[in-house]
Backbone bond lengths (Angstrom), bond angles and torsions (degrees), N, CA, C in turn:
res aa  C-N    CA-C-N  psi(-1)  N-CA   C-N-CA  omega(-1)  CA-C   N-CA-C  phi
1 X - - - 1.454 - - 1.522 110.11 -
2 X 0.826 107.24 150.63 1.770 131.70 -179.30 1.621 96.42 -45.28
3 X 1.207 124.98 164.25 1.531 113.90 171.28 1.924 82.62 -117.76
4 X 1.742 91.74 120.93 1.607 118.38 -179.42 1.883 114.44 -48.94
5 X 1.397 102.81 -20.21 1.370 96.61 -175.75 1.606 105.71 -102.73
6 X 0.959 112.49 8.63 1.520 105.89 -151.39 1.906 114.62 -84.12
7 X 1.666 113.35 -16.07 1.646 114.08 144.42 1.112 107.31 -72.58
8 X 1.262 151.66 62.17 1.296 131.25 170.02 2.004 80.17 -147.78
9 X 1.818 104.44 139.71 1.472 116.73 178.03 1.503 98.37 -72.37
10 X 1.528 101.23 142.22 1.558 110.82 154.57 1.117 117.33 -12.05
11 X 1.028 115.63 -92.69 1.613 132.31 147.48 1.303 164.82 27.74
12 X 1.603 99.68 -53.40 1.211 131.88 -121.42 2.019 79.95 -102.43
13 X 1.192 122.29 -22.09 1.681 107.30 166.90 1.523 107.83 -113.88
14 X 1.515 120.52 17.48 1.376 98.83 158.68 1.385 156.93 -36.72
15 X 1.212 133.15 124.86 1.488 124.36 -163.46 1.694 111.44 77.94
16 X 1.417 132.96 -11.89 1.062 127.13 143.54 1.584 142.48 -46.16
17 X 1.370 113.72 145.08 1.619 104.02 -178.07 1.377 109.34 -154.20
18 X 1.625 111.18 116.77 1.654 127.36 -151.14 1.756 91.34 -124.73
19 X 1.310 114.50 143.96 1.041 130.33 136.09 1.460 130.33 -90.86
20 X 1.939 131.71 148.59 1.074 121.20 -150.00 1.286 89.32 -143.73
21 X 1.222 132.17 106.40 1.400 126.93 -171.74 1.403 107.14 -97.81
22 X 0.909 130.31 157.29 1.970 131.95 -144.98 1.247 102.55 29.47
23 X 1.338 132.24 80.07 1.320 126.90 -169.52 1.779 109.16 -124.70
24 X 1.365 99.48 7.25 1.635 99.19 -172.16 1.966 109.55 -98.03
25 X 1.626 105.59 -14.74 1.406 112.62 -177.86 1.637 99.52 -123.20
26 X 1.447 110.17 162.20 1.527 119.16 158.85 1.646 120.71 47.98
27 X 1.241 122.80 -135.58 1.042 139.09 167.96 1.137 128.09 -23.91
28 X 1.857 104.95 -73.79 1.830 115.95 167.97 1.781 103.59 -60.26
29 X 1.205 128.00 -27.39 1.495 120.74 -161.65 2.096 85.46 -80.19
30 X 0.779 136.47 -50.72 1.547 146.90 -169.14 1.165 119.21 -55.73
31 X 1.712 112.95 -27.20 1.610 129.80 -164.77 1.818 91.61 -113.99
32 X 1.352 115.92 -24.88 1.412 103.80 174.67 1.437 114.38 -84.71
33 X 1.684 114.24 -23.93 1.446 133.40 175.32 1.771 100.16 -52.92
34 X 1.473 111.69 -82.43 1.517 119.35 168.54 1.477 109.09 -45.93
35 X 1.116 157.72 -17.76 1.051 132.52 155.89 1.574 126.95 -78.35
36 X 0.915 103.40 -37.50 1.626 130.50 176.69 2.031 95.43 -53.15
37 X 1.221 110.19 -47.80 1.577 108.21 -159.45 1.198 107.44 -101.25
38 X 1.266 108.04 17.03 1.825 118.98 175.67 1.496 106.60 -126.09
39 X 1.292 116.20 11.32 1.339 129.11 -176.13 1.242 146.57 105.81
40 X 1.488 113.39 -11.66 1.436 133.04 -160.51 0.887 110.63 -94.32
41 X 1.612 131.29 130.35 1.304 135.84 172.41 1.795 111.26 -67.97
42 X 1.240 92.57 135.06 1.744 88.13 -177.85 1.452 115.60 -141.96
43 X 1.394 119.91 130.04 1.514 128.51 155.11 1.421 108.09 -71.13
44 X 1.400 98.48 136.74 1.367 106.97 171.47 1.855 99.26 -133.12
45 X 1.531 95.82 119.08 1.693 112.47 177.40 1.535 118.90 -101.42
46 X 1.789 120.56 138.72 1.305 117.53 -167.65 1.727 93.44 -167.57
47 X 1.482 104.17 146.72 1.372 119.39 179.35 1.917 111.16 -63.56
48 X 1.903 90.81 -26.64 1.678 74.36 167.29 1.257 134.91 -135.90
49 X 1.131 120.51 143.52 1.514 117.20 -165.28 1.095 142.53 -75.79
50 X 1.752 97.23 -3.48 1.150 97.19 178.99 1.725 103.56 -97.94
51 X 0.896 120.10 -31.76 1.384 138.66 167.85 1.845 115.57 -44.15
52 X 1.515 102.06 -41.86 1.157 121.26 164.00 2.048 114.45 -55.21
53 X 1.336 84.47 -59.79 1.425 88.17 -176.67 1.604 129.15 -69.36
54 X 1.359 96.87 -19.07 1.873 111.54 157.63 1.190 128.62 -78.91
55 X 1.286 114.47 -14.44 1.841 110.06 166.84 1.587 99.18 -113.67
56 X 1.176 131.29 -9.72 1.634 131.01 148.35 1.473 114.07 -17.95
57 X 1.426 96.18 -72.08 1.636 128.59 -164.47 1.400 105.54 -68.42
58 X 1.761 110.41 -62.79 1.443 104.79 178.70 1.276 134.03 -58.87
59 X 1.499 112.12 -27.65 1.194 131.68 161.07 1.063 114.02 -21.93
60 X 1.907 107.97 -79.04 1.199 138.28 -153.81 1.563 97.61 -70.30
61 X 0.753 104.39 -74.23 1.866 104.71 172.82 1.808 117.17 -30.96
62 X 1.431 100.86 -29.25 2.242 83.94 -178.24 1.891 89.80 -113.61
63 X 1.055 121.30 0.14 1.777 109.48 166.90 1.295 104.80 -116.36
64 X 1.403 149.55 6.17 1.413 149.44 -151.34 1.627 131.01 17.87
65 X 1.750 97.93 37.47 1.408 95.23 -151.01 2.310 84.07 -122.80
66 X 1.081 109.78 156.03 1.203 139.81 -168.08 2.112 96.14 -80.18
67 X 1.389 106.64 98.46 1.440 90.21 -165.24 2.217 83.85 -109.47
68 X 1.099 105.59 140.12 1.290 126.45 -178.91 1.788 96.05 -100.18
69 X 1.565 102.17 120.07 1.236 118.04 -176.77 1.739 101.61 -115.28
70 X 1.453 116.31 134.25 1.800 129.68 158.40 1.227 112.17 -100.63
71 X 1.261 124.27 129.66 1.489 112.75 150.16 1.468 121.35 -68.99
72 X 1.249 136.54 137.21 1.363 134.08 -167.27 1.545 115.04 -167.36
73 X 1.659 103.35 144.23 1.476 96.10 175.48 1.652 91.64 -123.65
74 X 1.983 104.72 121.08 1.295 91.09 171.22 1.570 134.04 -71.85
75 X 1.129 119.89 6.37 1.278 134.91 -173.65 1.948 92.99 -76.82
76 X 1.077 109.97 -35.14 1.867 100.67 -169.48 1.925 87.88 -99.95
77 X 1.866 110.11 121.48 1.298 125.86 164.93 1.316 125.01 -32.84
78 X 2.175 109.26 -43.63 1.309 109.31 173.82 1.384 122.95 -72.97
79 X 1.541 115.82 -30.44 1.375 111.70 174.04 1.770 130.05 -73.43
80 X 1.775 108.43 -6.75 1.274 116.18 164.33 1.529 107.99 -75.00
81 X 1.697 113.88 -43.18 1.545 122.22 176.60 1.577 97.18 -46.50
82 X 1.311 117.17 -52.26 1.775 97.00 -160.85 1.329 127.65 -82.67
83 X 1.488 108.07 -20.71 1.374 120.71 159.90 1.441 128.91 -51.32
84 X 1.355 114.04 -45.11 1.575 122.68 150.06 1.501 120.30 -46.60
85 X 1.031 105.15 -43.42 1.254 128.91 -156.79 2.071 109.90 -63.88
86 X 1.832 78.29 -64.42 1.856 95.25 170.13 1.677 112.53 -71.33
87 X 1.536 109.35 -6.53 1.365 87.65 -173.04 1.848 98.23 -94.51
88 X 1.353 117.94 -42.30 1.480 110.65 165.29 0.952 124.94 -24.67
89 X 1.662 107.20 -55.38 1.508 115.40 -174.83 1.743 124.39 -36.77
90 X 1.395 74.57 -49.44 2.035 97.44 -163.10 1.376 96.18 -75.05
91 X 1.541 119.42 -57.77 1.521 122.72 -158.94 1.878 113.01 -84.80
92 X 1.288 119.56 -34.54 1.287 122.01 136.02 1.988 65.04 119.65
93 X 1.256 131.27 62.38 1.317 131.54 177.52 1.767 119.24 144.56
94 X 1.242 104.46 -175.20 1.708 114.32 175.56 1.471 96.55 -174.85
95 X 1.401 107.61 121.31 1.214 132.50 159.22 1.662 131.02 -102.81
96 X 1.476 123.14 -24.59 1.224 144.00 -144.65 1.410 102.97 -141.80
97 X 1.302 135.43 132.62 1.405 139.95 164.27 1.838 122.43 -116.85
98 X 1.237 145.01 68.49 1.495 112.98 172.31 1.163 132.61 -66.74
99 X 1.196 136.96 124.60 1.254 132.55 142.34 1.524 137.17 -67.45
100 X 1.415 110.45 90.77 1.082 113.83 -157.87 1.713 105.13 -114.95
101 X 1.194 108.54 -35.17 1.136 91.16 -177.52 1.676 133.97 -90.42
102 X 1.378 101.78 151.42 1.712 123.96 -165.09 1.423 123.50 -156.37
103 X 1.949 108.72 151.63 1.345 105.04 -161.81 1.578 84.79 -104.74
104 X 1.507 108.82 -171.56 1.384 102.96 154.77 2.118 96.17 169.90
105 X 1.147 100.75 165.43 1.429 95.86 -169.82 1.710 87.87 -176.80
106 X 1.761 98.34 150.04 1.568 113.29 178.92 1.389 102.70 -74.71
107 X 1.438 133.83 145.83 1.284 168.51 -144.48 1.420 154.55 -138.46
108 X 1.213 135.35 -1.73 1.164 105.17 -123.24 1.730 105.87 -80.04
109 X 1.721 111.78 149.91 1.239 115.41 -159.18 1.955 121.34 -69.13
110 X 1.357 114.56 -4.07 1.333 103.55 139.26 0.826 138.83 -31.63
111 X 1.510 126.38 -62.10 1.799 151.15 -150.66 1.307 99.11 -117.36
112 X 1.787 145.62 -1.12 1.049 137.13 -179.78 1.560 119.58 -87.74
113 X 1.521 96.16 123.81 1.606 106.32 -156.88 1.957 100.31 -73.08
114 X 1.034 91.54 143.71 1.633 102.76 163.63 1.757 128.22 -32.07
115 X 1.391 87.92 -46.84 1.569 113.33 173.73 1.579 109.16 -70.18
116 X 1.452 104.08 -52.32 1.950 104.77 -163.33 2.161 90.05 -79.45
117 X 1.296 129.54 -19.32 1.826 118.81 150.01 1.172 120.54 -43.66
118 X 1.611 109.06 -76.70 1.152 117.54 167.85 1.410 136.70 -23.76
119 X 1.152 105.93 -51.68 1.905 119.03 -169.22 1.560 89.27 -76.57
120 X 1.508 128.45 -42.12 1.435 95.85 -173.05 1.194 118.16 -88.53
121 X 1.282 121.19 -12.95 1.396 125.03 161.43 1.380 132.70 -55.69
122 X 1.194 82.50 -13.04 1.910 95.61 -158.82 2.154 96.90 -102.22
123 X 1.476 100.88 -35.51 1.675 115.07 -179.91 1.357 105.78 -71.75
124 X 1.899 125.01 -45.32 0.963 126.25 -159.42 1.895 110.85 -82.56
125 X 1.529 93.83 -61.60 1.526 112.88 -141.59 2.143 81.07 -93.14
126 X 1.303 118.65 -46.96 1.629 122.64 -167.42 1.647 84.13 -74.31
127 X 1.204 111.25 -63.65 2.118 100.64 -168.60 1.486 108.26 -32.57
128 X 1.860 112.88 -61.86 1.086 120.68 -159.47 1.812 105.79 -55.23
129 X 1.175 106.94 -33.01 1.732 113.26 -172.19 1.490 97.29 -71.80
130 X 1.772 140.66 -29.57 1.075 115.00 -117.39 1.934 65.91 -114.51
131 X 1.514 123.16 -33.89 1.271 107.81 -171.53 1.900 110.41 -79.75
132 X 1.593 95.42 -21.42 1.379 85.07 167.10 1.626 148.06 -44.83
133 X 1.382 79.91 -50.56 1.795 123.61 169.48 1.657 96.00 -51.30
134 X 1.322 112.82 -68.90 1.463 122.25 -158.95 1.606 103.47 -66.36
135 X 1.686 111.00 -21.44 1.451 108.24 -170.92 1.500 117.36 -90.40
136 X 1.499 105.79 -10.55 1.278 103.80 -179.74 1.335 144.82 -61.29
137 X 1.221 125.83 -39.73 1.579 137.03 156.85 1.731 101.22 -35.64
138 X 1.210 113.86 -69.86 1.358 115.88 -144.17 1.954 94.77 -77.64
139 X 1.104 122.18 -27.48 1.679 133.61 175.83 1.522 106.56 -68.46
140 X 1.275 122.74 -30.08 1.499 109.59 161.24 0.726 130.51 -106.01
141 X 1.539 123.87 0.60 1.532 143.04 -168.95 1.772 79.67 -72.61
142 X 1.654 126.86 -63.18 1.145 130.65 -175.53 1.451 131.95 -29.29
143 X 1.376 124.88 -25.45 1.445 129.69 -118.74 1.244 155.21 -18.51
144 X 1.755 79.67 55.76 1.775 82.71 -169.59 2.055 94.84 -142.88
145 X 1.268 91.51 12.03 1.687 100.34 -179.81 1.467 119.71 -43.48
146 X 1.793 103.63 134.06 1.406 113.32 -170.34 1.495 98.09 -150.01
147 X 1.639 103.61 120.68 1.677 114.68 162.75 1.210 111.96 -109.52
148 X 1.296 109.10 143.37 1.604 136.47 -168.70 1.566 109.00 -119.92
149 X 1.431 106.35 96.38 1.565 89.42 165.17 1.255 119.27 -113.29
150 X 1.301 114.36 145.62 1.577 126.54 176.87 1.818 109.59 -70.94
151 X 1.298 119.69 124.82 1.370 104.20 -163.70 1.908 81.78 -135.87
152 X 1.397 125.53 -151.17 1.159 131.96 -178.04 1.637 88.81 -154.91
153 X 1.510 96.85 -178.51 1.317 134.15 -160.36 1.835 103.30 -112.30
154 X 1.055 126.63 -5.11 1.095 153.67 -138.64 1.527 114.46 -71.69
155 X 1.217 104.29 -65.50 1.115 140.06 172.26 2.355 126.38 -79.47
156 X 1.725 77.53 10.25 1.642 83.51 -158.90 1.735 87.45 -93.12
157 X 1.387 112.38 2.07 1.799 128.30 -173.14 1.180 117.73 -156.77
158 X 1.242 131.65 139.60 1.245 130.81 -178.84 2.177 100.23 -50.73
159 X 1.251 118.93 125.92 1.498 121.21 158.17 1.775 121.22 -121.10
160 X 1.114 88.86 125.87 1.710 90.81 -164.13 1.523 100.06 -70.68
161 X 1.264 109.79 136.28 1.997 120.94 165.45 1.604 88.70 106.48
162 X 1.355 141.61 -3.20 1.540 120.86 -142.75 1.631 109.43 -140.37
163 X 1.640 84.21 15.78 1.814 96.00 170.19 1.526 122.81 -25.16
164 X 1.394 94.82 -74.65 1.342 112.22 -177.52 1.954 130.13 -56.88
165 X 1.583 83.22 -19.47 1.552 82.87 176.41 1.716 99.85 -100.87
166 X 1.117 121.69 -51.61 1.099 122.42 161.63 1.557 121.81 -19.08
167 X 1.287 113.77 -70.53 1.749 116.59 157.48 1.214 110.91 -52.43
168 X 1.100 157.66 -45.18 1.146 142.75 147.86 1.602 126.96 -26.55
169 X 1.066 111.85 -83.35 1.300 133.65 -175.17 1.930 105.10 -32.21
170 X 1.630 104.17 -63.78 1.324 124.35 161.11 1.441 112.22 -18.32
171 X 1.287 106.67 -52.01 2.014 136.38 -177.16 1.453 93.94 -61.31
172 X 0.999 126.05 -102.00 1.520 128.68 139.20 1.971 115.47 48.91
173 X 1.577 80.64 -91.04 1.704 97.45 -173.43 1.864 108.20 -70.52
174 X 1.579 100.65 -43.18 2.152 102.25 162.09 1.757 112.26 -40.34
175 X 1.227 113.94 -53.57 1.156 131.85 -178.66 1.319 105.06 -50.39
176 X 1.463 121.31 -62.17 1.440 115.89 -167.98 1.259 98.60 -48.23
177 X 1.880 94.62 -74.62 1.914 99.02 -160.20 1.602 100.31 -21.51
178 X 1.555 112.59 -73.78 1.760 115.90 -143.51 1.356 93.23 -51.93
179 X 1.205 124.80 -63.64 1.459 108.78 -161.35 1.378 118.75 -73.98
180 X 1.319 118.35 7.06 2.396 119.72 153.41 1.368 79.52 -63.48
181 X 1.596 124.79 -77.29 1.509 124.93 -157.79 1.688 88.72 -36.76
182 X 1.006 116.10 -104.21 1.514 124.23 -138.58 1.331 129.64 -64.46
183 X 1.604 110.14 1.81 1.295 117.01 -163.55 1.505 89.38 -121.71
184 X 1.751 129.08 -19.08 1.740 121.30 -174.66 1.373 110.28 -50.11
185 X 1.431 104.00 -43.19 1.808 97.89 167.88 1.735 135.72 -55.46
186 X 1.181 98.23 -12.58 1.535 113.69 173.63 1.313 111.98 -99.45
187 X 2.007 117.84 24.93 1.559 87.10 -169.66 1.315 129.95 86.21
188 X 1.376 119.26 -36.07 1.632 108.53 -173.13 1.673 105.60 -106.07
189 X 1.779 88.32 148.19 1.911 88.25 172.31 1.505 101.33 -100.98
190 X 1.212 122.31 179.16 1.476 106.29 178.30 1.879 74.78 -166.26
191 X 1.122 108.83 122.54 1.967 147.85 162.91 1.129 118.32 -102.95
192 X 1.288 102.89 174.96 1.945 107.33 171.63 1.414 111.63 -155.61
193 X 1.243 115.67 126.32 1.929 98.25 175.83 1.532 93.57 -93.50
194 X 1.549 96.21 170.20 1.993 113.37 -176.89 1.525 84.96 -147.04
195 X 1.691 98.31 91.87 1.624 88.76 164.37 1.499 110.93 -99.05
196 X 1.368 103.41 174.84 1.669 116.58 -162.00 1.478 97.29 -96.28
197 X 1.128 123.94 -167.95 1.793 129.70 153.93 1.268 111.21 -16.54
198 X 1.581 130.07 133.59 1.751 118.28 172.95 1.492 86.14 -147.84
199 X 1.410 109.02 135.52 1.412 127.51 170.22 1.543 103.50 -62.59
200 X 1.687 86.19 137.84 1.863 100.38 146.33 1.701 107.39 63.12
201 X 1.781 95.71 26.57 1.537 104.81 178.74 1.552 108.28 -122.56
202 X 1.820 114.33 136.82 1.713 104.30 175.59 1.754 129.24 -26.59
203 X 1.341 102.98 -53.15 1.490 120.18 173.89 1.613 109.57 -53.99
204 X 0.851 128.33 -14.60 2.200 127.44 -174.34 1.685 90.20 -98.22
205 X 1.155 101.17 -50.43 1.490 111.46 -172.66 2.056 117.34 -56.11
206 X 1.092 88.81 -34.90 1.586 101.52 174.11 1.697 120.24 -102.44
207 X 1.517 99.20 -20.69 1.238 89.84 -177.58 1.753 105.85 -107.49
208 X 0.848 109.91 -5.44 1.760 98.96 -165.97 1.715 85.31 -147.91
209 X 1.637 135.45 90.15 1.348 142.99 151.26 1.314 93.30 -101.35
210 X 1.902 65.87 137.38 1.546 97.21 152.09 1.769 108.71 81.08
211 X 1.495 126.83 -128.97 1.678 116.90 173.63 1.395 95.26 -90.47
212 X 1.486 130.38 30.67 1.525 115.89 179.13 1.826 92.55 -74.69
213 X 1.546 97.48 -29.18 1.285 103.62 -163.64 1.430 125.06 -70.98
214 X 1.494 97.44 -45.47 1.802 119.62 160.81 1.588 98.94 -34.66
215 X 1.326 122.31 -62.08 1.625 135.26 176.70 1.507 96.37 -33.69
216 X 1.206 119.75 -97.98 1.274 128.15 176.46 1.534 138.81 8.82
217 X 1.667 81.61 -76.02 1.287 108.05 169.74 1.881 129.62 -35.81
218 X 1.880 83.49 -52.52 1.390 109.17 -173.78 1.634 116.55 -57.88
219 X 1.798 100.47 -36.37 1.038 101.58 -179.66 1.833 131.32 -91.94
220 X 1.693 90.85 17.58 1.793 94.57 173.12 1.491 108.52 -91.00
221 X 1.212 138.72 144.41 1.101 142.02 158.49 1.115 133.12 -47.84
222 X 1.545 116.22 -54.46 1.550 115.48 155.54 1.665 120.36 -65.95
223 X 1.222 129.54 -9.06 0.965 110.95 151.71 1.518 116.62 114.62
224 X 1.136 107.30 -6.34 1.493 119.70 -172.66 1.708 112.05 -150.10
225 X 1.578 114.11 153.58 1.480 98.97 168.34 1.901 117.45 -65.63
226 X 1.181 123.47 -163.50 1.546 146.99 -158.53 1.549 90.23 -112.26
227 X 1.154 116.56 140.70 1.187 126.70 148.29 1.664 121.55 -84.32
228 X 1.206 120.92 135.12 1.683 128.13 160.03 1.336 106.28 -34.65
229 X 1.480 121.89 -53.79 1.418 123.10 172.54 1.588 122.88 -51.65
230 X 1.285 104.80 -37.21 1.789 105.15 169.63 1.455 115.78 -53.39
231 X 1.092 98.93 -62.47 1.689 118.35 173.19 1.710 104.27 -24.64
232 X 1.635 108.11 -86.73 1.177 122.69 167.33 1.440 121.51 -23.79
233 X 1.412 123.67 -28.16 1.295 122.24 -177.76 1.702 117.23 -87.51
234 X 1.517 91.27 -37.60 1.404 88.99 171.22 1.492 123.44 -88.46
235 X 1.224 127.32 16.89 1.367 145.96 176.80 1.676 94.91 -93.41
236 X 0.964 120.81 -47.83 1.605 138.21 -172.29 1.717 105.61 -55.60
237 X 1.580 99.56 -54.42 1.271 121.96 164.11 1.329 127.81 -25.21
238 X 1.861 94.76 -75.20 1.386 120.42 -176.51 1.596 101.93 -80.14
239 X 1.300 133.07 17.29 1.093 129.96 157.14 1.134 114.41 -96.30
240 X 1.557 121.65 -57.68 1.575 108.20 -157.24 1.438 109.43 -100.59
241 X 1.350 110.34 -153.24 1.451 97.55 -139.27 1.195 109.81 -102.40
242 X 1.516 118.36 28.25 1.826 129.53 156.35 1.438 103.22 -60.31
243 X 1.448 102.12 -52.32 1.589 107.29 178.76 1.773 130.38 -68.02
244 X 1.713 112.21 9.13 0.921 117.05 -156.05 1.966 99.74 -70.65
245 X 1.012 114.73 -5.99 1.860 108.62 176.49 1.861 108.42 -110.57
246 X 1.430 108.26 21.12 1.310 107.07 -172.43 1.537 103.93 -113.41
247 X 0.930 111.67 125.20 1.842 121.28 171.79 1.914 108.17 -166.62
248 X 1.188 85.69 162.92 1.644 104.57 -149.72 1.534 139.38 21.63
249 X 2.032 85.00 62.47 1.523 97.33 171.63 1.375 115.46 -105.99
250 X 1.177 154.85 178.47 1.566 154.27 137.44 1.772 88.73 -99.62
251 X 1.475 103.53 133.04 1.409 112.22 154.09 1.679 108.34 -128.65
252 X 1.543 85.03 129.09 1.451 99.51 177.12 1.606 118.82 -90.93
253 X 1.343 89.38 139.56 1.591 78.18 -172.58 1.560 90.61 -137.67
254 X 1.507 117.19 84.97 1.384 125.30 169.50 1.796 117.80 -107.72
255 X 1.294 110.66 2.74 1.632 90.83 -164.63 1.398 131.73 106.19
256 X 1.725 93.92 -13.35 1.527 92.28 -177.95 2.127 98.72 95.29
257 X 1.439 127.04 -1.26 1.174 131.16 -162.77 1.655 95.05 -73.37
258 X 1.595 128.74 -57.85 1.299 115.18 -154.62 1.838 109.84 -78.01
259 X 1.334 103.51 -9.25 1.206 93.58 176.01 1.810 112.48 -84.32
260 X 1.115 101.74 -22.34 1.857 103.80 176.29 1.736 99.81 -73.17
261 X 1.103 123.61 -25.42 1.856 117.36 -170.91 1.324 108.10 -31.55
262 X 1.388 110.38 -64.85 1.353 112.39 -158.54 1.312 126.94 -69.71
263 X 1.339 131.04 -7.29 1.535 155.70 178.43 1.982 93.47 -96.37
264 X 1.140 131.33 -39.43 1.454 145.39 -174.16 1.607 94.11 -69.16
265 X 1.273 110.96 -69.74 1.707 121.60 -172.65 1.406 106.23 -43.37
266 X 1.841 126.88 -44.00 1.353 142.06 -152.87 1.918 84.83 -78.60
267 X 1.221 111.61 -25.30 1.931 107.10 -158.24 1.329 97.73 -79.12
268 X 1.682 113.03 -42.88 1.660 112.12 -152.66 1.312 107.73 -66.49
């Protein structure tokens, strides 16, 4: 495959400075990678540290760039405050926000405990609000502020086991729109990607074993899963300044997958 960043200048996020919340595995680790190697200084935040400190390093070693790691749980308000907080410090600003991080686990909503709702509601849809909140001062202070949230496709069809993320996610895309509305006056854009299936990420691994995946597969149009690197590209996108007239969109970038669901659901 093509390498996803590769129209985009060296360059092309220099003098930028993003935080990447779940940024030490998968997805957030891929979007801090592409930012990092296009120039941008980046925090990358995660509940663990040691996990943190292994894509720190690797990071730094294939972009040559100095990546500033927090431990953080976005679910607690103060630990979104300090993550902002340490990344100002270091980078002397904040322009860039991801929301990347999210829980999620198979279900089905009979048997789904109060607690296992909650927690993803509280990681996905409360995190994403709580660093938003915390990111705001310093995202328009910039004037060129841009939040990115990672959302899913999830919820765009009934999916069996996936209540809880699904309600979430839903949370998610409300969130974007209002805050393009209410925050364009401050300077900030605020987007969302909805990626489809992505190889060689925690979420494929838990959600689709084994021929769940064969399943999957069958049902993308192009024919194959997503790369982490795709993702990353269109984050790159919705950052710089092609995207400078774009706010409160979700772009999905699955393959063509959520529009086949519902013809897929009718087979099983």
């Amino acid at each position: 495959m093509i390498d996803p960043l590769s129209p985009y200048r060296p360059d092309a996020l220099a003098g930028h400075v993003a935080i990447v919340t779940g940024g030490a595995t998968g997805i957030g680790r891929a979007i801090a990678r592409g930012f990092a190697r296009l120039g941008a200084d980046v925090c990358i935040a995660s509940r663990k540290p040691d996990a943190l400190a292994e894509a720190a390093a690797a990071l730094g070693a294939e972009t040559g760039r100095a990546i500033l790691t927090v431990p953080a749980d976005v679910r607690n308000p103060d630990d979104a405050t300090r993550v902002v907080a340490a990344t100002v410090e270091r980078f002397g600003g904040l322009d860039t926000l991801v929301n990347n991080a999210a829980g999620n686990f198979l279900a089905p909503a009979a048997t789904l405990s109060p607690n296992g709702f909650r927690t993803v509601i509280d990681i996905d849809l409360n995190g994403t609000f709580h660093m938003c909140r915390a990111a705001f001062a310093a995202l328009s202070a910039s004037g060129r502020g841009a939040i990115l949230n990672i959302s899913a496709t999830l919820h765009y069809h009934g999916t069996p086991l996936q209540l809880h993320a699904s309600a979430a996610k839903a949370g998610v895309d409300a969130l974007t729109r209002n805050l393009a509305v209410e925050w364009g006056g401050a300077g900030i854009r605020v987007n969302a990607i909805a990626p489809g299936p992505i190889a060689d990420t925690e979420g494929m691994r838990r959600l689709a074993p084994g021929d769940a995946a064969t399943r999957a597969k069958a049902g993308i149009p192009l024919g194959r899963f997503g790369a982490a690197d795709e993702i990353a590209a269109a984050a790159v996108f919705l950052r710089s300044a092609a995207a400078a007239y774009v706010t409160g969109t979700v772009l999905v970038v699955d393959g063509g997958h959520c529009m086949n669901q519902p013809m897929m659901l009718m087979q099983q």
